[in-house]
C-alpha positions in Angstrom: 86.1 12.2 -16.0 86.7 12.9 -12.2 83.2 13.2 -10.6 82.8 16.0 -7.5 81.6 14.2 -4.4 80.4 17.1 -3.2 78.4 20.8 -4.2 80.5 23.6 -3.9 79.2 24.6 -1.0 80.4 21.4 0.5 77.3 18.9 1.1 76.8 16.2 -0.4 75.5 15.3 -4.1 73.2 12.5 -3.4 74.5 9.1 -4.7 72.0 8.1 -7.0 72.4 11.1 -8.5 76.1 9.8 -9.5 74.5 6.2 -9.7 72.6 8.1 -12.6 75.5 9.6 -14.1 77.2 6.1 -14.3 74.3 4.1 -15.8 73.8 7.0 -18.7 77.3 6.5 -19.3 77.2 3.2 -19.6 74.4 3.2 -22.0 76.2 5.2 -23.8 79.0 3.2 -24.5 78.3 -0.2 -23.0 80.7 -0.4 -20.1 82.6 2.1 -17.7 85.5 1.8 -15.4 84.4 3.5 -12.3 87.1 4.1 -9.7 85.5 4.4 -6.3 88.6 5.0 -4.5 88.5 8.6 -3.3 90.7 11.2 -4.5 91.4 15.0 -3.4 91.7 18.0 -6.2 92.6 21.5 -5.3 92.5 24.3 -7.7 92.9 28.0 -6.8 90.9 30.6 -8.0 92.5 34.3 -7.0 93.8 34.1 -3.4 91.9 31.0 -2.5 92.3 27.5 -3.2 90.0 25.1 -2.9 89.7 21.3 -2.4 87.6 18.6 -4.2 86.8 15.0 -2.9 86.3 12.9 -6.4 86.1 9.8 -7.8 86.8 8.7 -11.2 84.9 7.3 -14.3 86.7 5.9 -17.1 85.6 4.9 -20.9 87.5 4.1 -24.0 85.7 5.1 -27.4 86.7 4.0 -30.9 84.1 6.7 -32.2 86.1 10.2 -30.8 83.7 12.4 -32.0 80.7 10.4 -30.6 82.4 10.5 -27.5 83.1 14.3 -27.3 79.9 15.2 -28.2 78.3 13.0 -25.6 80.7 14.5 -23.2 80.1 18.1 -23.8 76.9 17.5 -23.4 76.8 15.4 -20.0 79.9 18.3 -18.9 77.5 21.2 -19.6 74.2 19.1 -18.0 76.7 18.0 -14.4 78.1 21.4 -13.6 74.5 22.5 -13.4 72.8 19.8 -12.2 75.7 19.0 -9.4 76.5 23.0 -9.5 79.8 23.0 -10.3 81.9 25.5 -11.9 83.9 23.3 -13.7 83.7 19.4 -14.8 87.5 18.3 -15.2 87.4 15.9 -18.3 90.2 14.3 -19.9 90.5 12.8 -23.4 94.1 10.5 -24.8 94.9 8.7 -27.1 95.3 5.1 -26.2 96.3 2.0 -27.8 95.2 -1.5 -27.3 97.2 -3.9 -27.1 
């Protein structure tokens, strides 16, 4: 899941507010990989583009539709509750070896 950094008008979301985000994940599933490092998006919507600061969070689910269920549900909760337009969420396959 890559986590904005910031509102769309470009302050801030407070960090507990991602702390949150993290421990509810990790209730959920009973770990998470978070990826601190900082990374830069840009997506263009008509004529302008625009650019993201995020930082990642990573699970791996046995149980695929208990996973996409809780992550519909935490999507449609963090683009309101962070104001986003869009929460960029990525599902794969995955084997372990």
């Amino acid at each position: 899941m890559y986590v904005p950094l910031n509102y769309n008008d470009g302050s801030p979301i407070e960090p507990e507010k991602l702390v949150k985000v993290r421990k509810r994940i990790l209730h959920q599933f009973g770990y998470l990989t978070y990826l601190p490092a900082e990374n830069v998006g840009y997506w263009t919507l008509g004529a302008v583009t625009y650019r993201d600061r995020i930082v990642l969070y990573r699970v791996v689910s046995g149980d695929v539709r208990r996973a996409r269920r809780f992550f519909r549900q935490l999507k449609q909760e963090l683009k309101h509750d962070l104001r986003q337009e869009e929460i960029f969420i990525v599902e794969k396959d995955a084997n372990i070896l």
